[in-house]
C-alpha positions in Angstrom: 28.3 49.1 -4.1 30.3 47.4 -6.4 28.4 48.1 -9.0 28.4 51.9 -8.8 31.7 52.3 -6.7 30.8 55.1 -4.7 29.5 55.1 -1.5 26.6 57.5 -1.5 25.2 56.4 -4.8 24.8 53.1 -3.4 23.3 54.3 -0.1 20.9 56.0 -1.7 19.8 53.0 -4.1 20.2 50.8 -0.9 18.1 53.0 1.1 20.2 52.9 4.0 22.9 55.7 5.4 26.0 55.9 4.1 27.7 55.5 7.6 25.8 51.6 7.7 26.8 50.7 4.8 30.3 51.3 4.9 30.1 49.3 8.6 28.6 46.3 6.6 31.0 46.0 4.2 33.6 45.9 7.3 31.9 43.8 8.8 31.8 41.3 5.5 35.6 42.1 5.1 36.5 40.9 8.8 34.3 38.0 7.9 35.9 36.9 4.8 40.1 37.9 6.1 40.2 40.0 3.0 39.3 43.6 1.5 37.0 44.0 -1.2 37.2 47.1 -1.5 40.6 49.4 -2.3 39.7 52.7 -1.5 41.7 55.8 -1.5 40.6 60.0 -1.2 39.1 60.1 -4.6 38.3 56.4 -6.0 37.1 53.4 -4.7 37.8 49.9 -6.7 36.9 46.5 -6.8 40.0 44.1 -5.2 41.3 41.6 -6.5 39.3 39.3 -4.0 36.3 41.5 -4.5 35.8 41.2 -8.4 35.8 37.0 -7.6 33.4 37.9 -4.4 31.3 39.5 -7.0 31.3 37.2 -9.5 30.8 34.2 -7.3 27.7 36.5 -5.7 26.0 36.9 -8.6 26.1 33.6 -9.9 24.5 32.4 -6.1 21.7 35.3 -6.7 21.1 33.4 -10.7 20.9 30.4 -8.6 18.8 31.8 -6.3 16.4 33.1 -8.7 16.2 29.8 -10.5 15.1 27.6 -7.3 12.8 30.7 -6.4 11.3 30.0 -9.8 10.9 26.1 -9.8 9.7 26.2 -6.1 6.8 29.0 -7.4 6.2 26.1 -10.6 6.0 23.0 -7.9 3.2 25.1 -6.1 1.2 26.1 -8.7 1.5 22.3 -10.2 2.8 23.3 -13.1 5.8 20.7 -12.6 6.2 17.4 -10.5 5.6 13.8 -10.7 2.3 11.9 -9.9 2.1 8.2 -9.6 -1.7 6.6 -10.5 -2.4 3.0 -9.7 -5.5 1.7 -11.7 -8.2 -1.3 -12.0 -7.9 -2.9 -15.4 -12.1 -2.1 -15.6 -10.6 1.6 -15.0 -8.8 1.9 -18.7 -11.7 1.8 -20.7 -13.9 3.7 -18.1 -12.9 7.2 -19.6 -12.1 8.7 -16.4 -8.5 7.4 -16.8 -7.5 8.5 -20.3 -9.6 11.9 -20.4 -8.2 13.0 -16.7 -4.4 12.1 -17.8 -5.5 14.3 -21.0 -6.9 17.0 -19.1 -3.7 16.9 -17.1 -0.9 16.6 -19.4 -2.8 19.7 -21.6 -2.4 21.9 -18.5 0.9 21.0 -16.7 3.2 19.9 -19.9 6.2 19.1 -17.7 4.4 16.9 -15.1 5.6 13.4 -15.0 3.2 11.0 -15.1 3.7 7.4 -14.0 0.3 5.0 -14.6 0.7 1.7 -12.3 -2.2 -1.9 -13.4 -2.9 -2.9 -10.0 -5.2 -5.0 -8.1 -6.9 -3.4 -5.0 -4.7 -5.1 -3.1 -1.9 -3.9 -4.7 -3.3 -0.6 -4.8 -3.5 -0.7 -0.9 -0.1 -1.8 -0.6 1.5 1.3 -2.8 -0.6 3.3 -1.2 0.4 2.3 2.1 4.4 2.5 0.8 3.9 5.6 -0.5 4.8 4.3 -4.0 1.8 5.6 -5.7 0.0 8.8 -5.1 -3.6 7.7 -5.9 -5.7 5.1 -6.9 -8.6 4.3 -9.3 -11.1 1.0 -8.3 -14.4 0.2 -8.0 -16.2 0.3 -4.5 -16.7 -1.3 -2.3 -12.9 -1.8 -1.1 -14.0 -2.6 2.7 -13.1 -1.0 5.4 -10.4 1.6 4.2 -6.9 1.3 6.2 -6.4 4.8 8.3 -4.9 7.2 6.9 -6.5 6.8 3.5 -9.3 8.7 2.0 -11.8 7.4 -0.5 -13.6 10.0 -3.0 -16.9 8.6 -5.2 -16.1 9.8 -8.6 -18.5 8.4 -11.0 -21.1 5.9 -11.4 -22.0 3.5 -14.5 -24.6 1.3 -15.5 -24.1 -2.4 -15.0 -25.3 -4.4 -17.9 -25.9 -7.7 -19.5 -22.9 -9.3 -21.4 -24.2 -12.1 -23.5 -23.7 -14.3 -26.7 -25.2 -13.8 -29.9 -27.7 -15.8 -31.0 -28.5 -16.3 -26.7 -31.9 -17.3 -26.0 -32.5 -13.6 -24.5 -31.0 -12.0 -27.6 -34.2 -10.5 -28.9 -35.5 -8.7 -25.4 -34.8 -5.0 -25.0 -33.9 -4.7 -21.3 -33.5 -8.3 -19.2 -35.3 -9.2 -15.9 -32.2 -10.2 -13.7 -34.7 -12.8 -12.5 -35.3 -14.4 -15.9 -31.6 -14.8 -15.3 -31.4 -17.1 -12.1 -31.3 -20.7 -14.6 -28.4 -18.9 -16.6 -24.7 -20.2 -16.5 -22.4 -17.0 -15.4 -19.2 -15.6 -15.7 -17.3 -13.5 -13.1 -14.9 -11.2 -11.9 -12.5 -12.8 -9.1 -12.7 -10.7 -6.2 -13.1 -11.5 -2.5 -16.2 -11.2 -1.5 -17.8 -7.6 -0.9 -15.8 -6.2 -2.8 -15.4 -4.2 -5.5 -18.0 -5.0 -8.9 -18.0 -8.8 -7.7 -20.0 -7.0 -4.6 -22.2 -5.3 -7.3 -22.8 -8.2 -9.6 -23.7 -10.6 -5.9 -25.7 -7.9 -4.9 -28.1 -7.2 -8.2 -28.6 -10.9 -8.0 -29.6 -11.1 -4.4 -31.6 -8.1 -5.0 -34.0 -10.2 -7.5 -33.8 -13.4 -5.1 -31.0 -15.8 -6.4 -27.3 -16.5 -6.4 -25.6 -16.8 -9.4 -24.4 -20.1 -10.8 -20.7 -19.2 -11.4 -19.1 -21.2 -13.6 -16.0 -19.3 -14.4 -14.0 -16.4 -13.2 -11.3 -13.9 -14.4 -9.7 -10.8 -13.0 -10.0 -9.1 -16.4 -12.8 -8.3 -17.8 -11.4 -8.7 -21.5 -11.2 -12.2 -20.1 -14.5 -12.4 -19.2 -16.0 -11.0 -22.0 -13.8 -13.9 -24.3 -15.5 -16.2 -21.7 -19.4 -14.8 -22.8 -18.0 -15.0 -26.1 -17.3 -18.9 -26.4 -20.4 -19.4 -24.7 -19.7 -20.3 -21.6 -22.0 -17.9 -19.4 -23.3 -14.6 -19.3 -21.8 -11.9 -17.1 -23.1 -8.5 -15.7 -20.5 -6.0 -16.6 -19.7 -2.1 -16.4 -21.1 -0.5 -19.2 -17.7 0.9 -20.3 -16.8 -2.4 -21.0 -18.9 -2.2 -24.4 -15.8 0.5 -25.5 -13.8 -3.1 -25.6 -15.9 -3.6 -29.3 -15.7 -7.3 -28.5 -17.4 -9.3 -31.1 -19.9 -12.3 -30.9 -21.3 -10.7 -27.6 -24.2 -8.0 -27.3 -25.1 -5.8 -24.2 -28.8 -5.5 -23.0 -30.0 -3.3 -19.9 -31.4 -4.6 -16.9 -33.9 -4.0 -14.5 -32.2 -3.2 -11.6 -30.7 0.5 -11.3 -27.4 -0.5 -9.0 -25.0 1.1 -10.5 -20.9 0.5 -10.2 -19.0 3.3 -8.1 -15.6 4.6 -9.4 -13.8 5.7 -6.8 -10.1 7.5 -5.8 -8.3 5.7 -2.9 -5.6 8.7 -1.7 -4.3 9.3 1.6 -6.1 11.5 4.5 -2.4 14.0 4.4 -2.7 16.8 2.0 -0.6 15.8 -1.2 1.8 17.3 -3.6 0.3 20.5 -5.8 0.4 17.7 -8.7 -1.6 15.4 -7.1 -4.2 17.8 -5.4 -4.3 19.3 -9.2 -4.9 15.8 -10.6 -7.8 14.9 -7.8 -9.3 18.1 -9.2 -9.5 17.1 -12.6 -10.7 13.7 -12.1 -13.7 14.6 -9.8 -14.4 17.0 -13.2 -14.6 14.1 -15.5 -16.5 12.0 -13.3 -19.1 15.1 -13.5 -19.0 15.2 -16.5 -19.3 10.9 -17.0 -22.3 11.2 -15.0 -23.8 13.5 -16.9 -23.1 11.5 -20.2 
C-alpha cells in the first residue's frame, strides 16, 4: 500500500479484498496511536509517521532477509565453528591434515579450532562441551554415556629401530625374535589406546616387553630408538616424521592400530555432522592406501 498509494492496486497485488485491507491498516493505526495514511476523495499519501513506519519496515524486512540467509548457511554447513581435539600420533596420520583440507575447500568461512590433547583431556572437553569431536587411537575403555565412538581407519604397526641394530638386515621381524630386546613406549594406562596395541602384539607371540623407557610423544620415542636405547613398535605414519638414524621393518603380526572419532550420542551442529562426513571419507580412502 504505500508503495502504490491506492487501495485497489494494492489489493489486487496483495491478493486480498480491498474492504480487508483497508480494516488492517486500521487496525495497525489504532495499534500504533497514529495515521499512516492521509487520505482524502482523490489521493491517498504517506503521513508524516507513515514515511518513518516505512522506512523503519523495510530496513526490519533487510534484516529479516539477512538472518533468513545466514540461518539457510548454518544448515547447509557452509558457516560455523567446529572444535577438534587430537592425539599427537593423529598429526602425522593424514586423517587430520587432509579432513581439515577437505573441509576448509568446501565451507571457506567455517572456523576451525584444532585442540593437542590427551585422551583424558579429550574426555573431559568432550564432556564440557568445549570441543566438538575427537581424534585417538582405540581402545579408550569403556566410553562415558552419552558419547559415541566411530572406527575411522586402521594402520600398520611396525618396528622402530636403530641403524646399524642387530635386526637391521631382516626384511619383516618375528615379534618373537624380539622378546631379549630393550623397548621403548608410549605412556598410557593400561588398555588403552596403541600402549593396548603394542602389550597386545607382544602377548600375542608369548612375552612381555622389557620397557625401559616411556614417552607420551612419539617424536620422543622415536629420539629414544634413535640414541639407542630400545626399539619400539609404532604406527606406521610415524615414518612421515623422517627421523634419522632409525629404520622401520614389518612384522609378523597383522594387529593393526584403530583411529577413531570420540563425538557425543546428540546430533551436532551442520559443521560438525559435515566434518564427521569427511573424515569417515579419508579414513576410506587411508585404508585403501
Amino acid at each position: 500500500m504505500a508503495e502504490t498509494l491506492h487501495f485497489s492496486r494494492a489489493s489486487v497485488l496483495l491478493g486480498i479484498a480491498q474492504p480487508a485491507l483497508s480494516q488492517q491498516i486500521k487496525m495497525l493505526e489504532i495499534e500504533l496511536g497514529v495515521v499512516l495514511f492521509n487520505r482524502d476523495r482523490r489521493n491517498v499519501r504517506l503521513s508524516e509517521a507513515g514515511t518513518i513506519f516505512l522506512a523503519e519496515a523495510r530496513l526490519l524486512l533487510a534484516q529479516f532477509e539477512r538472518t533468513k540467509n545466514v540461518v539457510e548457511r548454518i544448515r547447509r554447513a557452509e558457516i560455523g565453528r567446529i572444535a577438534i581435539g587430537y592425539a599427537g600420533s593423529i598429526a602425522y596420520s593424514g586423517i587430520l591434515e587432509r579432513s581439515v583440507r577437505l573441509l576448509r575447500g568446501e565451507a571457506p568461512e567455517v572456523e576451525i579450532v584444532t585442540h593437542e590433547l590427551d585422551l583424558g583431556g579429550q574426555l573431559a572437553r568432550l564432556a564440557a562441551g568445549t570441543i566438538d569431536i575427537a581424534l585417538t587411537r582405540l581402545p579408550i575403555g569403556k566410553p562415558a554415556t552419552g558419547l559415541d565412538v566411530v572406527a575411522m581407519c586402521e594402520e600398520e604397526v611396525l618396528v622402530a629401530m636403530p641403524v646399524g641394530h642387530r635386526l637391521e638386515a631382516r626384511h619383516e621381524l618375528a615379534i618373537a625374535s624380539l622378546e631379549a630386546e630393550n623397548f621403548v613406549s608410549t605412556d598410557l594406562g593400561e588398555g588403552l589406546g596403541f600402549f593396548f596395541t603394542q602389550s597386545e602384539i607382544c602377548r600375542i607371540s608369548g612375552f612381555e616387553p622389557r620397557i625401559m623407557a616411556r614417552s607420551k610423544h612419539f617424536a620422543t620415542l622415536l629420539s629414544l630408538v634413535a640414541s639407542g636405547e630400545g626399539i619400539a613398535l609404532v604406527p606406521c605414519s610415524t615414518r612421515n616424521l623422517a627421523f634419522p638414524g632409525i629404520i622401520f621393518r614389518p612384522i609378523d603380526v597383522d594387529h593393526r592400530s584403530t583411529i577413531a572419532a570420540i563425538l557425543r550420542s546428540e546430533p551436532g551442529s551442520p559443521v560438525v555432522q559435515r566434518y564427521i562426513r569427511i573424515c569417515a571419507r579419508v579414513g576410506e580412502e587411508l585404508d585403501r592406501g
